[in-house]
One Martini backbone bead per residue (centre of mass of N, CA, C, O) as a GRO file, in nm:
protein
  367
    1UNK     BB    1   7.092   3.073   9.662
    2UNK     BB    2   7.052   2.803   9.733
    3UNK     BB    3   7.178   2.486   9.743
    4UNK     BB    4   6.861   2.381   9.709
    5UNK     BB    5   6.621   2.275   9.435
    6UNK     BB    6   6.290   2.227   9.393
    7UNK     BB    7   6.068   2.097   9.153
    8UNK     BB    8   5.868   1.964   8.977
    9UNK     BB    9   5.694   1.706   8.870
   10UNK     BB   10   5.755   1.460   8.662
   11UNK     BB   11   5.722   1.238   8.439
   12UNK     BB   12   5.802   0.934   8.307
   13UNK     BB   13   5.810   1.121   7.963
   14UNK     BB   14   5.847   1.422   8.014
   15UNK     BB   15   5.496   1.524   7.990
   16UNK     BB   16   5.444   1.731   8.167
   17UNK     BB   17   5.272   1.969   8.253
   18UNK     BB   18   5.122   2.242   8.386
   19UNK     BB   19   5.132   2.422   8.681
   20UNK     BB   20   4.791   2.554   8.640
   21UNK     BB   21   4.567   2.816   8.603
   22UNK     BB   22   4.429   2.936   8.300
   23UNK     BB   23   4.349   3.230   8.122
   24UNK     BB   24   4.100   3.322   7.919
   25UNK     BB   25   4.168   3.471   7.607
   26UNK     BB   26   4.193   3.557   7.326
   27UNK     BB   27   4.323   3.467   7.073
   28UNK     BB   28   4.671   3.335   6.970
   29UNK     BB   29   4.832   3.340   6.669
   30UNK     BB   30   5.102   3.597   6.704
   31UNK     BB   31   5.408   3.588   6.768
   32UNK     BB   32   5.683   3.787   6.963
   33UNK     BB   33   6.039   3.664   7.043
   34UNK     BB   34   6.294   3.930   7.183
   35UNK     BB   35   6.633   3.931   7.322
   36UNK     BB   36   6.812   4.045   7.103
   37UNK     BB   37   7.136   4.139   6.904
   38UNK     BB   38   7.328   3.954   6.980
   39UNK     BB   39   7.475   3.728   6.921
   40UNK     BB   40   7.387   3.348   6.925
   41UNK     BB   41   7.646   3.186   7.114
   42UNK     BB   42   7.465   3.038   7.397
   43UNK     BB   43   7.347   2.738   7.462
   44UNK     BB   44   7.301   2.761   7.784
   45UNK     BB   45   7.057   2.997   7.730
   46UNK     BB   46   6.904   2.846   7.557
   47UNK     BB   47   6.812   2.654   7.731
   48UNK     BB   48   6.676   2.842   7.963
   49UNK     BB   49   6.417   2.894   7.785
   50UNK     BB   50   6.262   2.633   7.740
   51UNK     BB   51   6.046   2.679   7.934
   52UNK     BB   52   5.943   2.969   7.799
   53UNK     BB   53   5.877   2.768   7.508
   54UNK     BB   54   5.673   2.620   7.630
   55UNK     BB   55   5.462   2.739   7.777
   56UNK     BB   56   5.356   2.899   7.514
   57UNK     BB   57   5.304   2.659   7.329
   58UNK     BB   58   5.078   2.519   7.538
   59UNK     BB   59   4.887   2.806   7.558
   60UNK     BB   60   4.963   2.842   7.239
   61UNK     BB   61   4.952   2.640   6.989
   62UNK     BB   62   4.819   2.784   6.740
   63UNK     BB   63   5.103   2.964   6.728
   64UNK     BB   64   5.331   3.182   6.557
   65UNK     BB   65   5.678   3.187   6.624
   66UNK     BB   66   5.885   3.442   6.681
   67UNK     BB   67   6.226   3.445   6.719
   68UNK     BB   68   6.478   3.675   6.834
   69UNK     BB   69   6.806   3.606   6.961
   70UNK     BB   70   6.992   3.783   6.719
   71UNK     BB   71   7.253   3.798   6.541
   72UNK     BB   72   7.242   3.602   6.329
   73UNK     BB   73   7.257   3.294   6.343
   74UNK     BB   74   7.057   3.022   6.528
   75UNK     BB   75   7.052   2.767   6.775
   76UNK     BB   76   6.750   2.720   6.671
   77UNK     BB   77   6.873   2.654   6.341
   78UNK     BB   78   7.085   2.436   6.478
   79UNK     BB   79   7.218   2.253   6.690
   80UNK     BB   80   6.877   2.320   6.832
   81UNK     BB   81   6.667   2.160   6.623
   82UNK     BB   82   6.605   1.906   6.774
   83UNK     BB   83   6.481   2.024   7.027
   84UNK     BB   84   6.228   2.178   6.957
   85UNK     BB   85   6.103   2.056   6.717
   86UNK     BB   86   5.949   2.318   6.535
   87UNK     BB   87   5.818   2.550   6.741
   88UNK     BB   88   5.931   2.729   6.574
   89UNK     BB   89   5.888   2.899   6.286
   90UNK     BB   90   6.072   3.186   6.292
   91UNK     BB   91   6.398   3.350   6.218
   92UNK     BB   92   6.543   3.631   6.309
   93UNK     BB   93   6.897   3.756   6.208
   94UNK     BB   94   6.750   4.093   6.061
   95UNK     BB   95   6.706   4.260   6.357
   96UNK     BB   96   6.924   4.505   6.480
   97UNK     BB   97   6.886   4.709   6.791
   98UNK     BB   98   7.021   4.975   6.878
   99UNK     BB   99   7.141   5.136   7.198
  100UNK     BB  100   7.093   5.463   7.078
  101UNK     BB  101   6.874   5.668   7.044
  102UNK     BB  102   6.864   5.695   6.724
  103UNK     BB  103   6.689   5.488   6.664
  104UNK     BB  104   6.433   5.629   6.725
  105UNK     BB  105   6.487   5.816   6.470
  106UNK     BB  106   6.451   5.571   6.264
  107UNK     BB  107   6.256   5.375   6.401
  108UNK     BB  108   5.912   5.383   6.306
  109UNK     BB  109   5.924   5.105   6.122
  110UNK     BB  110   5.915   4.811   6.207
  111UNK     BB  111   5.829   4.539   6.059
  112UNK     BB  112   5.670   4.602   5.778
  113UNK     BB  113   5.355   4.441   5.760
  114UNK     BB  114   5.368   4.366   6.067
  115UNK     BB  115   5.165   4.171   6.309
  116UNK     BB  116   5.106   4.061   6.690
  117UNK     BB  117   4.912   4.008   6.928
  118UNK     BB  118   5.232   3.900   7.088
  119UNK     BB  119   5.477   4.078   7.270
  120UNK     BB  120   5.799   3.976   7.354
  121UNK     BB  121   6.063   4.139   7.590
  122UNK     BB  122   6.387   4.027   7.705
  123UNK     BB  123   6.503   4.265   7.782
  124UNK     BB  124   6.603   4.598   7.904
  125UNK     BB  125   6.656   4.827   7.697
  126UNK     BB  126   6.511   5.077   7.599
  127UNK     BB  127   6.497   5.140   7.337
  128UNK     BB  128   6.445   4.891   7.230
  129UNK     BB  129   6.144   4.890   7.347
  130UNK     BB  130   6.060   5.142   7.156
  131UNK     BB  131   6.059   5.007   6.926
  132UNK     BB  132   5.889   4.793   6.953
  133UNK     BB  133   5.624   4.935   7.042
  134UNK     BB  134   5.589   4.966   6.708
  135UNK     BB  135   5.462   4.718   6.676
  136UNK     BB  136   5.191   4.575   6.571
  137UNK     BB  137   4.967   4.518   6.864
  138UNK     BB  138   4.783   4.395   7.130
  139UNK     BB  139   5.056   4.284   7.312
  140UNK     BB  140   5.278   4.398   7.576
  141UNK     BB  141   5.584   4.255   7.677
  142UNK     BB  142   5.786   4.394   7.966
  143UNK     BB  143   6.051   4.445   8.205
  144UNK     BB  144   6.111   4.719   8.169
  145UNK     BB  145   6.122   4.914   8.370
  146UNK     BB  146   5.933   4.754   8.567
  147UNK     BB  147   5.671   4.764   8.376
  148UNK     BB  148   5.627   5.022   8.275
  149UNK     BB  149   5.598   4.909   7.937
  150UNK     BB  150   5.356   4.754   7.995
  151UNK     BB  151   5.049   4.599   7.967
  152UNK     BB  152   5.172   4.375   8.177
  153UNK     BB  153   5.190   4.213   8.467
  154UNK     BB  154   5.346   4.000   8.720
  155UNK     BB  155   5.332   3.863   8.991
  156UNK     BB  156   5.477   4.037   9.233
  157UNK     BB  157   5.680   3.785   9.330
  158UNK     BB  158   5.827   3.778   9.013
  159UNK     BB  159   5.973   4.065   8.938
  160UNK     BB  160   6.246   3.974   9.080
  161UNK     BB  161   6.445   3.769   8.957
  162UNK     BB  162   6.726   3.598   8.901
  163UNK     BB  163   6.733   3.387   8.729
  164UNK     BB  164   6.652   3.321   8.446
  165UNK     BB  165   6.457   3.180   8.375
  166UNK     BB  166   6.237   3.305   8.580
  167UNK     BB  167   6.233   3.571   8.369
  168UNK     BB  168   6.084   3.413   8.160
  169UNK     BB  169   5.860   3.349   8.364
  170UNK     BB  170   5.755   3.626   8.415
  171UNK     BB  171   5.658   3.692   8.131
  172UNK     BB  172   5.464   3.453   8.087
  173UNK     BB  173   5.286   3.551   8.296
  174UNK     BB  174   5.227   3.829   8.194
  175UNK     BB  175   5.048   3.701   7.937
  176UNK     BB  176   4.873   3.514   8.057
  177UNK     BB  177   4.770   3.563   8.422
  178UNK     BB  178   4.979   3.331   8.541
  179UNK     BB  179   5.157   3.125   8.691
  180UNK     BB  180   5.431   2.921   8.615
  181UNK     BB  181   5.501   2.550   8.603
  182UNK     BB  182   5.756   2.377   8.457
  183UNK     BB  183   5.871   2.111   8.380
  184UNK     BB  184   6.207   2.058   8.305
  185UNK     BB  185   6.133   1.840   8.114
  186UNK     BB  186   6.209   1.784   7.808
  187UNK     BB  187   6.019   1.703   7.520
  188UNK     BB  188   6.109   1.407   7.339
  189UNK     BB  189   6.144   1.205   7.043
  190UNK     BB  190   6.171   0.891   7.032
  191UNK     BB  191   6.387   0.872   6.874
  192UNK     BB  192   6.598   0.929   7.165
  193UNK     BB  193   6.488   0.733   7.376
  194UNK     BB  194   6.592   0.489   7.207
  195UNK     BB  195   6.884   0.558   7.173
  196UNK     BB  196   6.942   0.588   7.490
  197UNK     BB  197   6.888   0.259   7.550
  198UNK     BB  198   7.111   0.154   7.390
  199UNK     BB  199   7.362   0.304   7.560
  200UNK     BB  200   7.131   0.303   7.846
  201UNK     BB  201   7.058  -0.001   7.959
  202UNK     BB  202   6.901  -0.112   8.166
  203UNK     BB  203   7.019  -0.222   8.521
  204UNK     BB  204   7.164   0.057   8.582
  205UNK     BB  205   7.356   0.306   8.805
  206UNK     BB  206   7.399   0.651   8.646
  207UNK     BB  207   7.620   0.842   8.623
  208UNK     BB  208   7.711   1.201   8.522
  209UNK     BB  209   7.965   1.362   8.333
  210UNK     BB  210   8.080   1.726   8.331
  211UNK     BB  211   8.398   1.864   8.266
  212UNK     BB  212   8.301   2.074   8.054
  213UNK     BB  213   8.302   2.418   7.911
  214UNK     BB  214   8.362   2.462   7.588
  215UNK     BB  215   8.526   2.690   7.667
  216UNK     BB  216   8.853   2.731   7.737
  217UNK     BB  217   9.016   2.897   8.010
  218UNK     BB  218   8.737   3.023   8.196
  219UNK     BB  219   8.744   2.876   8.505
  220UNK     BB  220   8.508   2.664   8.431
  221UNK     BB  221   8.656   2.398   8.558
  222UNK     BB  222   8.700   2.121   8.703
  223UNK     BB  223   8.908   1.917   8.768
  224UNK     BB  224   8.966   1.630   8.620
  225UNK     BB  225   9.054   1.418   8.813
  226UNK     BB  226   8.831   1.428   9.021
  227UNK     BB  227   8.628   1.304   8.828
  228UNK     BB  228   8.799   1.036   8.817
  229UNK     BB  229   8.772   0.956   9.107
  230UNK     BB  230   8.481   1.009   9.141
  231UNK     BB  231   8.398   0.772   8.987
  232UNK     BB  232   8.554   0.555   9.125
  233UNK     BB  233   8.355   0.588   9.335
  234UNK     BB  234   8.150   0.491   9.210
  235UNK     BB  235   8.214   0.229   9.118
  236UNK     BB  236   8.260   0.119   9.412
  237UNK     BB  237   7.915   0.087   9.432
  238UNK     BB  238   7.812  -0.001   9.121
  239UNK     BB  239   7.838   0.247   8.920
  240UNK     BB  240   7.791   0.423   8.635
  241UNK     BB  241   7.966   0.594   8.449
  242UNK     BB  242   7.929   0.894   8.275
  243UNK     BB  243   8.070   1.066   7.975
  244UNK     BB  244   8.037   1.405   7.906
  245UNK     BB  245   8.194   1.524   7.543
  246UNK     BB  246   8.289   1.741   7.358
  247UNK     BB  247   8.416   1.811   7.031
  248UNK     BB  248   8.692   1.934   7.229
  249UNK     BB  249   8.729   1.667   7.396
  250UNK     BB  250   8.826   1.382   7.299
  251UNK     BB  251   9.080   1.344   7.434
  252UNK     BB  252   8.966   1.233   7.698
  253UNK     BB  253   8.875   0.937   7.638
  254UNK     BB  254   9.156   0.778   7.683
  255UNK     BB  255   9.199   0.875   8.006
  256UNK     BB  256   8.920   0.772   8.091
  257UNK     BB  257   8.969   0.492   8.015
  258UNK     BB  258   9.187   0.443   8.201
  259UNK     BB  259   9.114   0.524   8.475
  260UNK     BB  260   8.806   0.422   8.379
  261UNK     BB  261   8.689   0.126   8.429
  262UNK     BB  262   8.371   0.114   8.252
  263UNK     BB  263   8.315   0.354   8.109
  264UNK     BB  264   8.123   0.620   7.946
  265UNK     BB  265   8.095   0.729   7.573
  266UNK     BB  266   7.827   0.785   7.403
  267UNK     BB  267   7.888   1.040   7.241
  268UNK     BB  268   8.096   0.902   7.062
  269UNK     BB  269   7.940   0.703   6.963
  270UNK     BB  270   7.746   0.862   6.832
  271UNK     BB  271   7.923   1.002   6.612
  272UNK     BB  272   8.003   0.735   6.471
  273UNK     BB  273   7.680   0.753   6.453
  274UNK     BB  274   7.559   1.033   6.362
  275UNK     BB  275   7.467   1.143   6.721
  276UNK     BB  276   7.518   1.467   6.757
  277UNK     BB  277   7.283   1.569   6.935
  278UNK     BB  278   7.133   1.715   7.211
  279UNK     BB  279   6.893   1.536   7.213
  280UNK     BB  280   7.044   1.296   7.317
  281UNK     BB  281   7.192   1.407   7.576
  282UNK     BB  282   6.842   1.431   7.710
  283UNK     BB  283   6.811   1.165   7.697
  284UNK     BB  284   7.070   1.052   7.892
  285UNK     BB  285   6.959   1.170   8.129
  286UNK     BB  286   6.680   1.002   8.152
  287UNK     BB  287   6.844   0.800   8.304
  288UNK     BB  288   6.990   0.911   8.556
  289UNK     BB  289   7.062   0.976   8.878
  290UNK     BB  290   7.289   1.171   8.827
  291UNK     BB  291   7.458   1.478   8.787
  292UNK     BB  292   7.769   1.629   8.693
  293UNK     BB  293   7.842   1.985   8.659
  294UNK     BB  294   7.923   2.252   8.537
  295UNK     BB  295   7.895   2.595   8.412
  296UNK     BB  296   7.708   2.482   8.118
  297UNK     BB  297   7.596   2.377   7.811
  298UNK     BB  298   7.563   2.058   7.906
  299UNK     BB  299   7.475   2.144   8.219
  300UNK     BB  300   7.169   2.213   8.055
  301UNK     BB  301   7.118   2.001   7.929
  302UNK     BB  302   7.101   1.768   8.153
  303UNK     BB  303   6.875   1.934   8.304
  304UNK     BB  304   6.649   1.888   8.097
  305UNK     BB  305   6.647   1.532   8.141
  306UNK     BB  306   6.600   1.522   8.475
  307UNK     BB  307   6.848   1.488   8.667
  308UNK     BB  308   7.000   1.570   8.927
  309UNK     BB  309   7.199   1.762   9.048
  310UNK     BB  310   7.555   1.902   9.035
  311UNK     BB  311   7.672   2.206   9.077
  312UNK     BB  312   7.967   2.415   8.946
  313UNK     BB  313   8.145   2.665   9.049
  314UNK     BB  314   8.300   2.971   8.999
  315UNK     BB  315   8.302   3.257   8.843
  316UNK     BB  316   7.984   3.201   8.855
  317UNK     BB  317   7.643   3.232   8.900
  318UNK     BB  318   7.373   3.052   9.040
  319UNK     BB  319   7.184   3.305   9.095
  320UNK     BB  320   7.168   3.322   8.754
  321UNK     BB  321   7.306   3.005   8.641
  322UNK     BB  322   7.103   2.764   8.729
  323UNK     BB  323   6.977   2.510   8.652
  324UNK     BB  324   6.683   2.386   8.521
  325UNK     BB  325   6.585   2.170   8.755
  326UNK     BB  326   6.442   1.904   8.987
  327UNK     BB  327   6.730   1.915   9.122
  328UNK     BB  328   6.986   2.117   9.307
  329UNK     BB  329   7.350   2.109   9.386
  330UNK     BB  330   7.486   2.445   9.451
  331UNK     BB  331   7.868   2.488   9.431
  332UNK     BB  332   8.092   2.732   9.559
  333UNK     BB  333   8.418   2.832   9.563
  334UNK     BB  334   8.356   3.060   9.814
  335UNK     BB  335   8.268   2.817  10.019
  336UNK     BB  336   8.621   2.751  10.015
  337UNK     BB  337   8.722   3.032   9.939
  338UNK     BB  338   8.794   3.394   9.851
  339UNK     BB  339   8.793   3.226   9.579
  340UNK     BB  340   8.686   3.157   9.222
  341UNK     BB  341   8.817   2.915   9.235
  342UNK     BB  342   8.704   2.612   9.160
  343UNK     BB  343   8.958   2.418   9.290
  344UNK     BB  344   8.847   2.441   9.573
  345UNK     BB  345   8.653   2.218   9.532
  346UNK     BB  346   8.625   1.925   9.724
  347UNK     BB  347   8.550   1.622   9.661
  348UNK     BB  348   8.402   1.552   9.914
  349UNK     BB  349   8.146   1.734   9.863
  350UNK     BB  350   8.068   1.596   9.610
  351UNK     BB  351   8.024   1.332   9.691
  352UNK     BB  352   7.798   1.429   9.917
  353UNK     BB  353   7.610   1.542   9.703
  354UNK     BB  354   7.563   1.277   9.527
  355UNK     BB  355   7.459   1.101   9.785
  356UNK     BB  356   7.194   1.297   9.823
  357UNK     BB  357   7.087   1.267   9.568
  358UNK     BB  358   7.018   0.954   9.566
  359UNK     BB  359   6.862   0.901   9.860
  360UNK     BB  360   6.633   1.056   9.712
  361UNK     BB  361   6.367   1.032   9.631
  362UNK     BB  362   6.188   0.968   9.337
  363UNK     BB  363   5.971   1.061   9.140
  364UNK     BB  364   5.662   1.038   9.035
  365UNK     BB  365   5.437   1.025   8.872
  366UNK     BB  366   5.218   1.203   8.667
  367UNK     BB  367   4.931   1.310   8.520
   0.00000   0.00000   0.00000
């Protein structure tokens, strides 16, 4: 994956629309968009497909959406029910489809009495595909076998990316009929933007950083004491620190409040006024003049919210997980040493990489 990568411009309240021009086809009422089988636990997979039911969203609005994430609660029934903002009409919980032969002869009729206009198999393993392709429907997409059990193929040069987003966005177009890009900015409603001016109101250039992903212990955390160097590198500047916390890192709070003093930790604030929605957290990013973040799931919310990024890997790999950001400076322990060790990823860097991101002139609105 590049080291930088510019997306679409988006709007100033971020809702700017699709870049393209789509074909007129039937009408679609009813949509199914399967994803897996597997528990649905992990929220920064689910940002990420954000921009691809945008696109569907968009193109086809008045279609009941069925959703698929997993077995087991959706976080988009969860966590993640304010971002979305009732877009999912439907998730079903109770349709885990197992990956090995036998199913084919079980599943003769997957979900009884049930016909879709459209159905999107986001997943890749045959057996799963050729169940789904059982469900009465006018339209089938699926990437599996490199879209050979597709009823609709996307242009050729989107057939094989890496991104996760951009898979998910050329399923979109394979049921479009041409290529799609979503502004990054996902559309948030009004009372979380008025939330968020609250917490961090005109006047200031606001940095933020997101110390923390998720589960401890897994590698992807560049150390807390750099972010706080680099922070007070920012506070020497004139700009204002913003740390995103999550629910079980708030032991942070004291410690960054000692050695950064004048940071903000918007995120405790709003806690403690019962605002701990994600959809806050992409409110106070469209705030933000850049954040850093490891590659995790606030790391996807904040790039949700469209400000520059500058994203750290460790174990895991940008050119698969790499924010849908507007702009991303994405920096790998392997290009400062032989392991994927995080902490190899010097101060230097990140600093440079926040001035660049910083220097670059802002997108402007757009119609």
């Amino acid at each position: 994956m590049p080291r930088s990568l510019e997306r679409g411009v988006p709007s100033a309240d971020g809702h700017s629309g699709l870049v393209t021009t789509m074909r007129m086809g039937p009408k679609v009422e009813s949509i199914l968009v399967y994803v897996g089988s597997n528990p649905d636990d992990a929220i920064g997979e689910n940002i990420l497909k954000l921009p691809f039911l945008r696109v569907l969203k968009e193109r086809y609005p008045d279609a009941r959406m069925t959703w698929i994430g997993g077995s087991g609660p959706s976080q988009f029934q969860g966590i993640l029910a304010s971002v979305i903002d009732g877009q999912i009409d439907e998730c079903l919980t109770d349709f885990a489809i197992d990956d090995t032969p036998r199913e084919l002869l079980l599943r003769w009729r997957p979900l009884p009495g049930r016909r879709f206009d459209l159905i999107i198999d986001a997943q890749r393993n045959i057996v799963r595909t050729l169940v789904l392709r059982r469900i009465p429907h006018r339209v089938f997409v699926s990437g599996c076998w490199r879209y050979f059990l597709s009823d609709r193929a996307p242009p050729a040069n989107l057939r094989r990316p890496s991104l996760l987003t951009d898979k998910m966005l050329a399923l979109a177009a394979a049921a479009i009929g041409e290529a799609v890009y979503p502004s990054p900015v996902w559309p948030l409603a009004e009372k979380w933007r008025a939330a968020a001016a609250t917490f961090l109101p005109d006047g200031s250039t606001y940095v933020g950083f997101a110390p923390g992903a998720g589960k401890k212990g897994t590698g992807k955390c560049w150390p807390l004491d750099r972010y706080l160097e680099l922070a007070r590198v920012q506070l020497d500047k004139g700009r204002r620190p913003v740390f995103f916390i999550g629910p079980g890192e708030m032991e942070w709070a004291a410690p960054i409040r000692a050695a950064v003093p004048g940071a903000l930790i918007p995120q405790e604030e709003g806690q403690q006024a019962g605002m701990k929605e994600p959809a806050l957290a992409m409110a106070l990013a469209q705030r933000l003049r850049v954040a850093v973040a490891n590659c995790s799931g606030i790391g996807h919310i904040l790039a949700a919210g469209g400000p520059p990024m500058v994203s750290l890997f460790g174990p895991t790999r940008p050119s698969k997980y790499a924010p849908y950001a507007s702009s991303i400076i994405a920096l790998r322990a392997q290009d400062f040493g032989s392991s994927g060790d995080i902490a190899n990823i010097p101060l230097e860097a990140v600093s440079a990489a926040v001035e660049e991101q910083i220097e670059k002139p802002r997108p402007g609105p757009s119609g």
